[in-house]
C-alpha positions as CSV (number, residue, x, y, z in Angstrom):
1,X,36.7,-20.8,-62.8
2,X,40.6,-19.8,-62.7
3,X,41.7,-19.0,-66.6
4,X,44.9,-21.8,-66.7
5,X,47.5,-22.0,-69.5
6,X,45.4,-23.5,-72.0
7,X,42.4,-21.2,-71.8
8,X,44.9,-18.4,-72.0
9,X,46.6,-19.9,-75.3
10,X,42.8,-20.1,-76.8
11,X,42.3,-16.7,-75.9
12,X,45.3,-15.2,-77.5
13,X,44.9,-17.2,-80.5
14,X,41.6,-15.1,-81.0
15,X,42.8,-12.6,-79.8
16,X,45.2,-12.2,-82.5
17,X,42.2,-12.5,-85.3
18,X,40.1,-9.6,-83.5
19,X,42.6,-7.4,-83.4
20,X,43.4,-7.8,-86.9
21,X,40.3,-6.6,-87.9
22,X,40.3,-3.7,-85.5
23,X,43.2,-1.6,-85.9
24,X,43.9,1.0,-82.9
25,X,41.1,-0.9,-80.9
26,X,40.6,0.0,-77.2
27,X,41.9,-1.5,-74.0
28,X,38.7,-1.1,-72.5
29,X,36.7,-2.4,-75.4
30,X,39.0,-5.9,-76.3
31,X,38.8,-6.8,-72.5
32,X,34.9,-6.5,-72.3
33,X,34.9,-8.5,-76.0
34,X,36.9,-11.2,-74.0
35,X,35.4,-10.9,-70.4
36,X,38.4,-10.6,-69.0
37,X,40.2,-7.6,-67.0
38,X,42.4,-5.2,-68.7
39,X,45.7,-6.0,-66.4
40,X,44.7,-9.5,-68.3
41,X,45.0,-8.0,-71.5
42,X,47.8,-5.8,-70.9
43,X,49.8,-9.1,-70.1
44,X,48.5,-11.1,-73.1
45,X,49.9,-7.8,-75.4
46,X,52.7,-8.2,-73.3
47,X,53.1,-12.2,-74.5
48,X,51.8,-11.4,-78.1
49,X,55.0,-9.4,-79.7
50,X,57.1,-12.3,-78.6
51,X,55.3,-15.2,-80.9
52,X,56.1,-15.4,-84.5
53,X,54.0,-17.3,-87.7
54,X,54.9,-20.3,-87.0
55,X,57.0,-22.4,-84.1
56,X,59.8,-21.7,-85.6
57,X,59.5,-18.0,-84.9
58,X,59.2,-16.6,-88.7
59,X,57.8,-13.0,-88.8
60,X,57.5,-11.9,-85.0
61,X,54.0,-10.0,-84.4
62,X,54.6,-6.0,-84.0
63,X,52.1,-5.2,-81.3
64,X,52.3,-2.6,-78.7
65,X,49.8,-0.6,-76.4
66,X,49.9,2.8,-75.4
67,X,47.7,1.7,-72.1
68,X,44.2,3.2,-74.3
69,X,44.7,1.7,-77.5
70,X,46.0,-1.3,-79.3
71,X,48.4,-1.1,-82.4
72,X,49.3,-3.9,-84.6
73,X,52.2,-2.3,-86.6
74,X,52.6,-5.3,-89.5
75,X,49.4,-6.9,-89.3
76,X,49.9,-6.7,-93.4
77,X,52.9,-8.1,-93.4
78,X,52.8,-11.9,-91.6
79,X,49.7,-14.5,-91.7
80,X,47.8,-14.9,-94.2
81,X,47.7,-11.8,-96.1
82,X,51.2,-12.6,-97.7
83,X,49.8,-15.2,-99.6
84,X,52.4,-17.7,-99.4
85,X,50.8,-21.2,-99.3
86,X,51.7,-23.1,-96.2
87,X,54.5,-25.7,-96.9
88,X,55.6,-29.0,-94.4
89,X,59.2,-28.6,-93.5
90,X,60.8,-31.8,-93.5
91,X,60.9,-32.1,-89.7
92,X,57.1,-31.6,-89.6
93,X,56.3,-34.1,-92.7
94,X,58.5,-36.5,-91.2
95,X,56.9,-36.9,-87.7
96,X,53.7,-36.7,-89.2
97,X,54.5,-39.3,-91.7
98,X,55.7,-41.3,-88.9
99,X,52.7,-41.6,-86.2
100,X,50.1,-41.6,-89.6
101,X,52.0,-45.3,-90.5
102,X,52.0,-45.9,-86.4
103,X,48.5,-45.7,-86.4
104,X,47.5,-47.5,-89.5
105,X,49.0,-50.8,-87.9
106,X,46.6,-50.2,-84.4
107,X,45.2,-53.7,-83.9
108,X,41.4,-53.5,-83.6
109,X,41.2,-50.2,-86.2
110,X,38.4,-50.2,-88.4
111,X,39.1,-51.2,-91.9
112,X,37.5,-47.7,-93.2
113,X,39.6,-45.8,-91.2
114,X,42.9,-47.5,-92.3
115,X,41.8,-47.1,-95.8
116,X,41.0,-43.2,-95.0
117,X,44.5,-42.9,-93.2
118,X,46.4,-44.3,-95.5
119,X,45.1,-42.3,-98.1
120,X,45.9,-39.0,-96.6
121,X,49.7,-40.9,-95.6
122,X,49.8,-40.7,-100.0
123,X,49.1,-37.1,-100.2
124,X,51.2,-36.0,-97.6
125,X,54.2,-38.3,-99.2
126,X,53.0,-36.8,-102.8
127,X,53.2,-33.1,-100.6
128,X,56.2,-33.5,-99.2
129,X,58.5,-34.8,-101.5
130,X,62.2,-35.5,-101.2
131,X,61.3,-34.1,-97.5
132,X,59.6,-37.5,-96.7
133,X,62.4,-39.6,-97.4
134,X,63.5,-39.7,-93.8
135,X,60.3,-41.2,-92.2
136,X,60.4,-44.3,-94.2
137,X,63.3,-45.1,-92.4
138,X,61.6,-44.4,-88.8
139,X,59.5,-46.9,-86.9
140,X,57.1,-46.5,-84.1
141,X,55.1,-49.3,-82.5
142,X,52.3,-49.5,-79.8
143,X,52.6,-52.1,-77.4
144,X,50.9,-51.3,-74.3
145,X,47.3,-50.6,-74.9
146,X,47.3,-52.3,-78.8
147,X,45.8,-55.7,-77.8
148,X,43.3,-54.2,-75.0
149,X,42.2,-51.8,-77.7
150,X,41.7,-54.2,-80.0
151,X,39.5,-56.4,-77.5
152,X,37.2,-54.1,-76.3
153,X,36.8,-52.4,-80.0
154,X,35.7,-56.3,-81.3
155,X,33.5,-56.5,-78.0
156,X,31.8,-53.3,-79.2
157,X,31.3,-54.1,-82.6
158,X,30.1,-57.5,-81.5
159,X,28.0,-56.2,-78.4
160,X,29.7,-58.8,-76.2
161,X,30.4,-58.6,-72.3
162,X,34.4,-58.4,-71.6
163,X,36.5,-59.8,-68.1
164,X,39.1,-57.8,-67.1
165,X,41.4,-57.7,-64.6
166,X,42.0,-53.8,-63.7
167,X,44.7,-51.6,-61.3
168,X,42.7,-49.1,-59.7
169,X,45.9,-46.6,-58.8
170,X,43.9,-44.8,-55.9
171,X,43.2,-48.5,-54.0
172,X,46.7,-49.9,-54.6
173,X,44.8,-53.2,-55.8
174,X,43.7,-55.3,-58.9
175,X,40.0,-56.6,-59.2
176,X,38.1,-58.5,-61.5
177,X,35.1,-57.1,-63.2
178,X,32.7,-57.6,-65.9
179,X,32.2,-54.8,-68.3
180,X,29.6,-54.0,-71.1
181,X,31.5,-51.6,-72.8
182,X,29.9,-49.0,-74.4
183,X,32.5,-46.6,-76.4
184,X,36.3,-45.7,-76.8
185,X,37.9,-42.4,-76.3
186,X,40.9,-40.5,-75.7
187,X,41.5,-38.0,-73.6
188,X,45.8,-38.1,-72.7
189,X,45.3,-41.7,-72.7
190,X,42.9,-44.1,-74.2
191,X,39.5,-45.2,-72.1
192,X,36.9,-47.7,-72.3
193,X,33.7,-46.3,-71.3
194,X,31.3,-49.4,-69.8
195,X,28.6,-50.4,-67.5
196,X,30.6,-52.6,-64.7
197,X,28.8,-55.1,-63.5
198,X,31.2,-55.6,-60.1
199,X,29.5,-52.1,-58.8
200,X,26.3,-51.8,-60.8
201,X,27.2,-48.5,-62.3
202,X,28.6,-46.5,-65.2
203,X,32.5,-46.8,-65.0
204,X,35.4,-44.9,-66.7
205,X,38.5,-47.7,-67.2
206,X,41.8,-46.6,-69.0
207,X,43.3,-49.1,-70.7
208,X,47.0,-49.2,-69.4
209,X,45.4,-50.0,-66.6
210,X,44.1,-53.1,-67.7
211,X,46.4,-56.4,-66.5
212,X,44.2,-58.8,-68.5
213,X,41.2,-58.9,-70.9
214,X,39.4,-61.5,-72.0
215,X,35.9,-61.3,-74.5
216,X,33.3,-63.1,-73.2
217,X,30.1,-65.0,-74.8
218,X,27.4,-63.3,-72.7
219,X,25.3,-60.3,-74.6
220,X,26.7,-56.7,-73.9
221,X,23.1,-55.4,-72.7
222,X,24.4,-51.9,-71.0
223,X,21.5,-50.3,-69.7
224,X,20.6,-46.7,-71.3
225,X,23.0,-43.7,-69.9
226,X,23.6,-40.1,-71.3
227,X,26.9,-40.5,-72.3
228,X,29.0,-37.1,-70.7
229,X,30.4,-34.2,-72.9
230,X,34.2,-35.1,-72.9
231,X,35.2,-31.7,-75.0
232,X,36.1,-29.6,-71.6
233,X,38.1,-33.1,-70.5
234,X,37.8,-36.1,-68.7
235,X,37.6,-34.5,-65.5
236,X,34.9,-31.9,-64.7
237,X,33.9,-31.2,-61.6
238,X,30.8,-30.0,-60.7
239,X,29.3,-27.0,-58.1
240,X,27.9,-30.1,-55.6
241,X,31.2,-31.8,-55.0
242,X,33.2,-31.2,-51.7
243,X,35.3,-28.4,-51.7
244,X,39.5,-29.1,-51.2
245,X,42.3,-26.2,-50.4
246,X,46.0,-27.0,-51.6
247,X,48.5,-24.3,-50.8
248,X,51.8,-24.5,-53.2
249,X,55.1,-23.6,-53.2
250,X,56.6,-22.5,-56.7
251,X,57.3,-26.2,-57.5
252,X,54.0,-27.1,-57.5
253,X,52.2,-23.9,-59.3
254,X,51.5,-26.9,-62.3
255,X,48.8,-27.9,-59.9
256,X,46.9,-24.8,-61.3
257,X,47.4,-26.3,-65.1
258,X,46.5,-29.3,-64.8
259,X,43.4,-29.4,-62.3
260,X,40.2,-27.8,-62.9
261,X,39.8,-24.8,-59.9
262,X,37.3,-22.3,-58.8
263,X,40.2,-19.8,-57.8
264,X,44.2,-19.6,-57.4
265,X,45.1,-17.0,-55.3
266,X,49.0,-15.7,-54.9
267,X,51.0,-16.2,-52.0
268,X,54.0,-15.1,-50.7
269,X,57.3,-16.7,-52.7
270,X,55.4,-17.8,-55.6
271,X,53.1,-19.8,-53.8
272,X,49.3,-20.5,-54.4
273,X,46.2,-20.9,-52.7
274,X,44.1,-23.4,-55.3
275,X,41.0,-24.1,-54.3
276,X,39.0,-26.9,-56.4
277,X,36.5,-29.6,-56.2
278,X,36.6,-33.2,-56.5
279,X,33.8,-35.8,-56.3
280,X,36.5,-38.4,-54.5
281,X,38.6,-36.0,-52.6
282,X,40.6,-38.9,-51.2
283,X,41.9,-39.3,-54.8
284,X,44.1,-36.1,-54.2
285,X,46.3,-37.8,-51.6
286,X,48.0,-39.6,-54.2
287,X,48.5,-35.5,-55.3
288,X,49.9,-34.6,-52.1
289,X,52.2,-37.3,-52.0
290,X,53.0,-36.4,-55.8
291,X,54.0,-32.5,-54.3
292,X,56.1,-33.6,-51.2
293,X,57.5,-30.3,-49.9
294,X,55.8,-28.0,-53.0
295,X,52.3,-28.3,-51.1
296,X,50.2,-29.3,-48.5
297,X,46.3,-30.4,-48.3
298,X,44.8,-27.4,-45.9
299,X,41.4,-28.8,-45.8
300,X,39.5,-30.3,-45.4
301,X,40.9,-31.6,-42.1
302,X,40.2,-35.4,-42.2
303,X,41.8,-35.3,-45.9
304,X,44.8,-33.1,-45.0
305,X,45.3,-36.2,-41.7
306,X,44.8,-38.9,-43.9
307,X,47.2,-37.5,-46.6
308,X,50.3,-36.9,-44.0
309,X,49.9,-40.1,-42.5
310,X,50.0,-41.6,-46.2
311,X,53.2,-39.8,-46.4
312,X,54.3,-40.8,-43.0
313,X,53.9,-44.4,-43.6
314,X,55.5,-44.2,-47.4
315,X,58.4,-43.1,-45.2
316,X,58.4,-45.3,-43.3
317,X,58.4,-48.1,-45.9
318,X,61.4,-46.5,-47.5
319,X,63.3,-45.9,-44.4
320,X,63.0,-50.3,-43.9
């Protein structure tokens, strides 16, 4: 699978640590250690001098290669090895400060996990000093998802059966369902994960998607399911679902960020050729809509029709 943004962040991040420990290490040597190719490497060296120790820049990283070997002139000098504990500026112990008390006033969070948060709000406060002053005069509230949350968390606890009234943004419709729900996550945005009883299968349901809720008095009786691996995302396609093309212009290189893809390949002008798979390919119309001029569907052919007369008839609807 095509390395993204992300994978490359984790990779310099180590990256950073290895060579630390391996002064004058070779080009050849670090790109096998990683698996990737050395024109890779050469532009993550290329990345590297411009970080610093924290995000404020501080002590910028000294690293150069001579195209065989890898030199880290100050590796002594930033990091760790300067012994200098690691203080909270007042920015930082403010907004964290901040969304700690936001999320101590969730509806639906478990007593033990208020009590835990709250305790580490204290030693943050106690950490931060005069530099925490500012947060107690900042506010944030969640309004959206609180109540749904709060719902399906008692249903859980309580092994009851929830109605809810849901947008499904890929059929432009609301429907009624009932749900056994089975656990809450996050992933982006918050999800109930739940047996639905409307199509007899294991369902996905995000909560800002929910129009209304309502507990029930019927027995949540899921039936057993080997609950996914949500660490690589939400998202995760797998080598049996169709295949989709999407060529981009510049504008819509993001696609490659965001989307899980077996191959990006470069175009003329900045463009890319992404393939991917998707278990619903019809779900990426709403993509192709999303990219307007900065990409097309190539194939498969039914999809790329069905996506430009979606487009046609949005215009359409605009034009009256």
């Amino acid at each position: 699978m095509a390395t993204n943004a992300i994978d490359q962040t984790r990779r310099m991040l180590s990256l950073v640590t290895y060579l630390r420990e391996r002064p004058g290490a070779r080009v050849e040597d670090v790109a096998r250690a990683f698996g990737i190719t050395t024109d890779e490497l050469i532009s993550d060296l290329h990345v590297l001098p411009m970080c610093g120790t924290s995000f404020r820049g501080g002590d910028l990283l000294d690293i150069d290669t001579d195209g065989e070997r890898i030199w880290w002139h100050n590796a002594d000098a930033v990091g760790s090895s300067t012994g200098e504990p690691l203080r909270l500026a007042a920015d930082e112990a403010t907004a964290l400060l901040v969304a700690a008390r936001a999320v101590a006033t969730l509806p639906g969070l478990r007593e033990s996990d208020r009590e835990a948060l709250q305790r580490a709000t204290a030693k943050i406060e106690a950490a931060a000093g005069e530099s925490a002053g500012a947060s107690s005069r900042l506010s944030v509230t969640f309004e959206s998802e609180g109540g749904v949350f709060a719902d399906v968390d008692r249903a859980i606890a309580e092994r009851r059966r929830l109605w809810i009234r849901y947008y499904s943004p890929t059929r432009d419709t609301l429907t009624e369902r009932e749900i056994d729900p089975i656990r809450l996550f996050a992933v982006g945005h918050t999800y109930v994960e739940a047996w639905c009883r409307l199509s007899e299968a294991h369902r996905t349901f995000r909560l800002d998607r929910v129009a209304e809720i309502r507990l029930l008095d019927e027995p949540s009786d899921p039936p057993p399911v080997e609950l996914r691996d949500l660490s690589e995302g939400l998202v995760q396609p797998s080598a049996e679902d169709p295949q989709v093309v999407i060529e981009v212009g510049p504008g819509g290189r993001w696609v490659a960020e965001y989307y899980p893809h077996d191959s990006a390949e470069e175009l003329p002008e900045g463009g890319l050729r992404i393939t991917l798979r998707a278990p619903d390919p019809a779900s990426l119309r709403r993509l192709a809509l999303r990219l307007g001029r900065d990409g097309r569907i190539v194939s498969p052919r039914e999809l790329a029709d069905s996506a430009r007369d979606a487009a046609r008839a949005a215009l359409a609807a605009y034009g009256d």
